[in-house]
N, C-alpha and C positions, 0 to 999 in steps of 0.2 A: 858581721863581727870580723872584725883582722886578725890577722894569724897571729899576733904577742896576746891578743885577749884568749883566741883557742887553746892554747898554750896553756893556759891555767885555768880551762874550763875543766872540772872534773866529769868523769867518766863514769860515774859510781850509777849501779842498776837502780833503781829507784827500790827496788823491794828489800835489799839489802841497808839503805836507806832507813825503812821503815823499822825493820830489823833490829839495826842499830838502836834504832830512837825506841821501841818498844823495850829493848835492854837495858838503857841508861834511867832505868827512874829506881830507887832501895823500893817500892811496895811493889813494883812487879814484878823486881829480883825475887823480894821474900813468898809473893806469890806460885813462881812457879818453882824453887826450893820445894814447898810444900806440898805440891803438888805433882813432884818427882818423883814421890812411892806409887803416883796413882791416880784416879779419881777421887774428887774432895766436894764437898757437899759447899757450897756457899757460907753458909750458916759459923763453917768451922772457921773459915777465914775472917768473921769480921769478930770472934769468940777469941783467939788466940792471938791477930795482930791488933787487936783495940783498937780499931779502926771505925767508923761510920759504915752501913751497908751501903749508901751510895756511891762511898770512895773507891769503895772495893769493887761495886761494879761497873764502875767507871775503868779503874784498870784493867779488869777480867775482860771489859769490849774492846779495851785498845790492844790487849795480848789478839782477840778473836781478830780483829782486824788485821793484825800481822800476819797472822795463818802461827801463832806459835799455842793456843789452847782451840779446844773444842768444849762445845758444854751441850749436854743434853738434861731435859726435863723430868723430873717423875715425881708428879701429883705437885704438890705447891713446892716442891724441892727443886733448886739447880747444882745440877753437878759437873765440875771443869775438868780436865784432863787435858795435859801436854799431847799435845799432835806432832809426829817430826816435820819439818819441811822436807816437800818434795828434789831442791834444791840440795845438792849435797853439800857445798859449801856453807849454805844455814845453814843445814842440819848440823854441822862439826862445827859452825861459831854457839849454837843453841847447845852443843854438848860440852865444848866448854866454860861457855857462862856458868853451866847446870855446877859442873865439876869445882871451879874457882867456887861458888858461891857458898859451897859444900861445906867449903874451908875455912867459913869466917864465922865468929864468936857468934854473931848475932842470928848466922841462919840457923847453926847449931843448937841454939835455945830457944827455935821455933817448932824446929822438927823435936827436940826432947820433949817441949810443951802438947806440941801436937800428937804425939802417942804417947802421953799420960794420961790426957784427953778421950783420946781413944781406947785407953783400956782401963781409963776410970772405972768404979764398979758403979760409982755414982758422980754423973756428968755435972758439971755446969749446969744451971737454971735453963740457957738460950738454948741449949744442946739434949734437954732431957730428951725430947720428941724428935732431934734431925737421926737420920740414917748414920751408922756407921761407917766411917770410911775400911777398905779392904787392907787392913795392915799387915797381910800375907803380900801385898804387892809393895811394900813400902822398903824403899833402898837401906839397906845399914849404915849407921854416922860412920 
């Protein structure tokens, strides 16, 4: 490579890269929006954004891939949870994606959905039998 081509080679880490591109899509925004109070069962995310369960967990692998959720198992349930990156520099672009996202009409009407949901006294049909999510851990609008 000659030195005018190096010149406009970018220098960007790859993981920040990934980073990025795990941020740039509206359903993994609304995803981890929702999942900013806390851990969130599967089930509730494909119940409140009307989405397909394969979409959702299509995004939910590409978040796990970036290192920005974690999900663990219990009994036929999956439940996600925002992880910080180890990176401290992610870690403050992931807190203020988190922050901005806060701020827009549409994540607003997910997170109100999502703990109506939640303190339904009588859930949704998909939702009668999933786990509750912890709405003592769940952020204030």
């Amino acid at each position: 490579m000659d030195a005018r081509a190096q010149m406009y080679t970018p220098a960007v880490r790859p993981d920040l890269v990934v980073l990025f591109n795990a941020l740039a899509d509206r359903t993994r925004l609304r995803l981890l929006n929702l999942m900013a109070g806390g851990e969130v069962c599967v089930c509730y995310f494909v119940e409140l954004l009307e989405e397909a369960q394969p979409k959702i967990s299509r995004h939910l692998a590409y978040l796990r891939r970036a290192g920005l959720v974690a999900a663990r198992r219990d009994g036929k349930w999956m439940h996600y949870r925002i992880v910080t990156p180890p990176d401290a520099a992610a870690a403050r672009i992931l807190e203020c994606a988190l922050a901005a996202t806060a701020e827009e009409r549409q994540m607003q009407r997910d997170r109100a959905r999502f703990e109506r949901a939640c303190c339904a006294v009588r859930l949704p049909e998909p939702l009668q039998h999933a786990p509750k999510p912890e709405m003592a851990r769940a952020r204030p609008n």
